[in-house]
N, C-alpha and C positions, 0 to 999 in steps of 0.2 A: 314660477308662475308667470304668466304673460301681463299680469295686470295684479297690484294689490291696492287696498284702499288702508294707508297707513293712520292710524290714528294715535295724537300727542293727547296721554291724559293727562299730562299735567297743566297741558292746556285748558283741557275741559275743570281741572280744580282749579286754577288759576282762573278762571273765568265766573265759577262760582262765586271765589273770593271775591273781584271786581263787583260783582253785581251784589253780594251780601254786604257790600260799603256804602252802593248806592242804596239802601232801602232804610238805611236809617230809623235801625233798631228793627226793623220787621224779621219775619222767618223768610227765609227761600225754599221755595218745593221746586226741585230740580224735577223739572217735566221729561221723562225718556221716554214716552211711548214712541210708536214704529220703529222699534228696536232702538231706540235712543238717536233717533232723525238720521239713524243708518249710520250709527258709530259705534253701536252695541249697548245693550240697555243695561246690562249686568254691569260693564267696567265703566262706562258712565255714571252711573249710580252710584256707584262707589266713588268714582273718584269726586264727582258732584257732592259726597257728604264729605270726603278728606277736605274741600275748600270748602265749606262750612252750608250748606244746603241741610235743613234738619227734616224735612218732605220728600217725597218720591209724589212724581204723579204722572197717571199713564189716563190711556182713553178705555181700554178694553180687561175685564177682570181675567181674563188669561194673563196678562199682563204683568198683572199685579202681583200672580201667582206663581209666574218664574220666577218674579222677584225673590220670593219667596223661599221656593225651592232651591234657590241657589246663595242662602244662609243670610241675606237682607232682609235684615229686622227695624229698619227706620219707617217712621209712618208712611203709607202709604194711598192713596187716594183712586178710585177706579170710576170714573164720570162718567162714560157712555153704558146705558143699560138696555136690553131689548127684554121684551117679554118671554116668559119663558127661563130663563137662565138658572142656571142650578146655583148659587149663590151663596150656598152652604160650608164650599170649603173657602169664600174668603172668608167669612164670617169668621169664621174657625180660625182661619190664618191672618184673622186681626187687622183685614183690609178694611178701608172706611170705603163707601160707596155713595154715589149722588145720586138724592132723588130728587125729579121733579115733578111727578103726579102721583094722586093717590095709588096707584097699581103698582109702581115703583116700589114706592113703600111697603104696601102689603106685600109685596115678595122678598122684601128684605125681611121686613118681620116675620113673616114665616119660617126663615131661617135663620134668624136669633134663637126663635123659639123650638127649632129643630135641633139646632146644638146648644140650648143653655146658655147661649152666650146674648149679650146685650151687644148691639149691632153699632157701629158709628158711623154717622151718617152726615153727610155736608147738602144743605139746601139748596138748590139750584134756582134763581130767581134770573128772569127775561128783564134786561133793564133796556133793550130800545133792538138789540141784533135781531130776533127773530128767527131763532134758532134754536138752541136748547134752552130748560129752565120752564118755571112757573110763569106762565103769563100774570100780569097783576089783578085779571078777575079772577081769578083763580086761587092765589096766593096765601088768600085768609083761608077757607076751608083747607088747605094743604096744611095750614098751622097747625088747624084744631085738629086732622089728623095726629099732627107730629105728637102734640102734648100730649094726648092720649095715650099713645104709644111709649115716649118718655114714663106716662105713671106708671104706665105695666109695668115698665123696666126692659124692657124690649129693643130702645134704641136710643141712642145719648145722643143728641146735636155735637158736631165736633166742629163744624164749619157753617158756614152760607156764603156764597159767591156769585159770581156774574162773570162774563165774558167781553168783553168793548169789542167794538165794532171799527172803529176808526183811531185807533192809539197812536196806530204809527204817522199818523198826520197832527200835531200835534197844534192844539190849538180849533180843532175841529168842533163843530157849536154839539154833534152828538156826545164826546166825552163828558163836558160839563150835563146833560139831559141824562146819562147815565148815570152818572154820581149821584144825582139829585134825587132819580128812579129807585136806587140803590138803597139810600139814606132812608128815605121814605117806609122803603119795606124790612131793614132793619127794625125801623122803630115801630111796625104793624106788628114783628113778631113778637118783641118786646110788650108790648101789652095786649098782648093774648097770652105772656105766660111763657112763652119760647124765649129761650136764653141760646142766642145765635151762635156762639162758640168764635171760631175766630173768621174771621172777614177776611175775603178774599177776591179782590175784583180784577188784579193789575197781573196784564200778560208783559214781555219780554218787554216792550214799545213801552207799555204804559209804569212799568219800573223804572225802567232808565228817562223818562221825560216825563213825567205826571207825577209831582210827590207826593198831591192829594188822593191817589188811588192807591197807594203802599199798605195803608193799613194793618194788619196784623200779618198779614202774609201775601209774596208774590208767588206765581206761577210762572215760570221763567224755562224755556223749552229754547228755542232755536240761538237768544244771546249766549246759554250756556253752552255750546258749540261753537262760537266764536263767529259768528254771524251777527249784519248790523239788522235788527228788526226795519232801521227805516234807514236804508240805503241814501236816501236821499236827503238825508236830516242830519244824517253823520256817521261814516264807516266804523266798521269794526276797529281800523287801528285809531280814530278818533273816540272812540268809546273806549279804550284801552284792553278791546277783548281780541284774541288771537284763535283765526280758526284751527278747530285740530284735527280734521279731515285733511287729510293730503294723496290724492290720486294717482297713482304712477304706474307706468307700464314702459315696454322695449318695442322699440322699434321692430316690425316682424318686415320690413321688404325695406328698399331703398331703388329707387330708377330713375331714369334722366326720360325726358320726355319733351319733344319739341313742340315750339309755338302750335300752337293750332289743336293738340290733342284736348279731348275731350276727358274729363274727369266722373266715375262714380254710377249711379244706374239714374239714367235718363239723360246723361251727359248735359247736364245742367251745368256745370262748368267747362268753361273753355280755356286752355292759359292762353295768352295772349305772348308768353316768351316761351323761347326753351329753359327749362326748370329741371328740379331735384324733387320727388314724390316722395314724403315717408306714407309708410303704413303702419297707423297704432291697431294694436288688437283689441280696442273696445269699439262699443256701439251700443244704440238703442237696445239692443236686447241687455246689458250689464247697466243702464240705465241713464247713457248720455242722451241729452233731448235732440229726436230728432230737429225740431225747430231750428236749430244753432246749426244745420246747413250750410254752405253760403250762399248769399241773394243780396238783393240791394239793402237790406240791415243789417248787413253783417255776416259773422261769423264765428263759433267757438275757435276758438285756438289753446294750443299746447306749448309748452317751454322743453327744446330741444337744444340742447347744446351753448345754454345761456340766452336765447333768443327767441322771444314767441313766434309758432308758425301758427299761419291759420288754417284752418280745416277748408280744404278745396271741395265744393262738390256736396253729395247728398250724404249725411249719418247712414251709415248700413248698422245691422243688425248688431253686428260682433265687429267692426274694424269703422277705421275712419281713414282718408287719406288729409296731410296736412302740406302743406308747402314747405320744401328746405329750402327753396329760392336758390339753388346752384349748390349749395355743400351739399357734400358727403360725407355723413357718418353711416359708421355701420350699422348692417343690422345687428338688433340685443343695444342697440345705443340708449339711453334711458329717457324717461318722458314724463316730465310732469304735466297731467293734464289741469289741477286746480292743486290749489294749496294756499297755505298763508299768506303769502302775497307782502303787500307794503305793511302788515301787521307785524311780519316778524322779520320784515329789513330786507325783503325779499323783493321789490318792487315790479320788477322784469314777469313774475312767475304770476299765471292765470290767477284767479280766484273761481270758488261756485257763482261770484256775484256777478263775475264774468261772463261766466257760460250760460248764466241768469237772463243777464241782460240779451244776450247774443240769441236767447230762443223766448226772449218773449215774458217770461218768468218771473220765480220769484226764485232764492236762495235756497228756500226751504224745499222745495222740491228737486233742487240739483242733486244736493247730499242726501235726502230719504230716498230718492230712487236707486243709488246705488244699489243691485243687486245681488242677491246671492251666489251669484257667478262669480263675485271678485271678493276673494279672501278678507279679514278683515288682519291688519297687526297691529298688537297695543303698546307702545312703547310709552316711555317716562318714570319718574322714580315712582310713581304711586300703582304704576302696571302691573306691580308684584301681588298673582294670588286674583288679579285685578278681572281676567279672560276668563 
């Protein structure tokens, strides 16, 4: 293949384990949805429970339900709901689902009650984001739904949660108005009769720097891929986590080209020497950011031959050109476009935080774009059975 997106699971369990150290005594729900942030949601998952994550948690109840299908029996958790949804076979297959409005609920319940089965449900409460969750005028009649539903025997509280808004700034006057927002509607459910099940407020950011948000359980999504949630607070190889997406492709051309030529469509680059052209065969369309271009912020670059080149010129669809700056290697020569970097002694070699930086970004959308155009390989000891 011209391109594959290799992924270290042992990384990804290793990583779990790091972060099951920081929570201090709490659960870990290893977050895979977008196919596990495009490192595969099945062999993440699994290897996310080998380093000790005892939660799965995805956005979308499809989701939930490859899980599923593909002999993953650890709890799992499916937050984003639309109306409408046929809900019946996670119900069945033992998926816990988040409400946070009455309509929610009533279609969950519906489908308890269409399969027999007693539904688990985690409460979603709005503690300051503005996004998903019970707004707090809201909050109390969503309870006396819930208890209602608990007496039929219809759906069991298994959770209640919240999202933060600003984690990865640490120290932000919002985190502590969250907690407080949090606390609060805890103990509203609490005396109306709802027994909250287990608390859960803290994303990747707010596990690894907030200890007052650990609670009973974190949701932990892009540290468990070995990405720093707050780049600027402290890398991934200062957090001890190792990413385990490593991009790599061959050289598909090699050309020498003198001062003056123009690079890419719109000849937006110009060299200013005679130079050495490679051509890697990815691009926006397999999901490198156009942004990471180069222009006066920069540039993506790739690690060729022990040495980063940077990307000359405009991101095309399917290829990119980088600069060899006068060597020659052949074409099929190999290319690493991101990978672990100074996390695994690798310093020389890009990272996604790189390619991050270089278009604008954040991490998390370097590695989830990756697309289904570039194979995925799972290697490490726990890859066994893992694919």
């Amino acid at each position: 293949m011209p391109a594959e997106a290799v992924v270290d699971l042992d990384a990804v369990a290793g990583n779990a384990a790091v972060l099951r150290g920081r929570l201090a005594g709490a659960q870990l729900m290893a977050v895979v949805k977008a196919d596990g942030y495009g490192h595969g949601a099945v062999p993440a998952a699994r290897a996310a429970l080998a380093g000790g994550a005892t939660w799965l948690g995805v956005a979308h109840v499809h989701e939930a339900l490859a899980l599923r299908r593909a002999g993953v029996t650890a709890p799992v958790l499916a937050w984003l709901l639309t109306p409408g949804l046929d809900l019946t076979a996670a119900v069945a297959a033992d998926v816990d689902l988040s409400v946070a409005a009455p309509w929610a609920l009533a279609e969950v319940a519906a489908a308890a009650r269409a399969t027999g089965r007693t539904a688990g449900v985690h409460l979603e409460l709005d503690t300051g984001m503005s996004r998903g969750g019970s707004s707090p005028a809201e909050w109390a009649d969503l309870l006396d739904a819930v208890a209602a539903l608990v007496a039929e025997g219809a759906v069991r509280v298994r959770g209640t949660w919240a999202h933060f808004a600003s984690a990865d700034a640490p120290g932000d006057a919002s985190v502590d108005a969250q907690l407080a927002a949090f606390a609060g509607a805890v103990a509203t459910a609490r005396s109306r009769g709802v027994e909250p099940g287990l608390l859960h407020h803290a994303n990747s950011a707010a596990a690894l720097f907030e200890p007052r948000a650990r609670f009973d359980l974190a949701r932990c999504g892009i540290a468990l891929y070995g990405v720093s949630p707050a780049p600027d607070v402290a890398t991934s190889a200062q957090l001890g986590l190792v990413p385990a997406m490593t991009l790599t492709a061959r050289l598909a051309h090699v050309r020498a080209v003198p001062a003056g030529a123009g690079v890419s469509y719109g000849l937006t680059h110009v060299v200013t020497r005679a130079t050495t052209l490679g051509l890697v065969p990815l691009g926006y369309g397999d999901g490198l950011p156009r942004h990471a271009s180069s222009g006066p912020a920069g540039a993506g670059a790739v690690l060729v031959g022990g040495r980063r080149r940077p990307v000359l010129g405009r991101v095309c669809m399917d290829q990119v050109v980088v600069d060899l700056d006068g060597d020659r290697p052949g074409p099929g020569e190999p290319v690493v476009v991101f990978g672990a970097g100074e996390a695994a002694g690798r310093p020389a070699e890009p990272t996604a935080q790189d390619w991050a930086d270089a278009a604008g970004t954040i991490a998390y959308e370097v590695v989830t774009r990756i697309g289904p155009r570039v194979p995925r390989r799972w290697t490490g000891a726990v890859a066994g059975g893992a694919a």
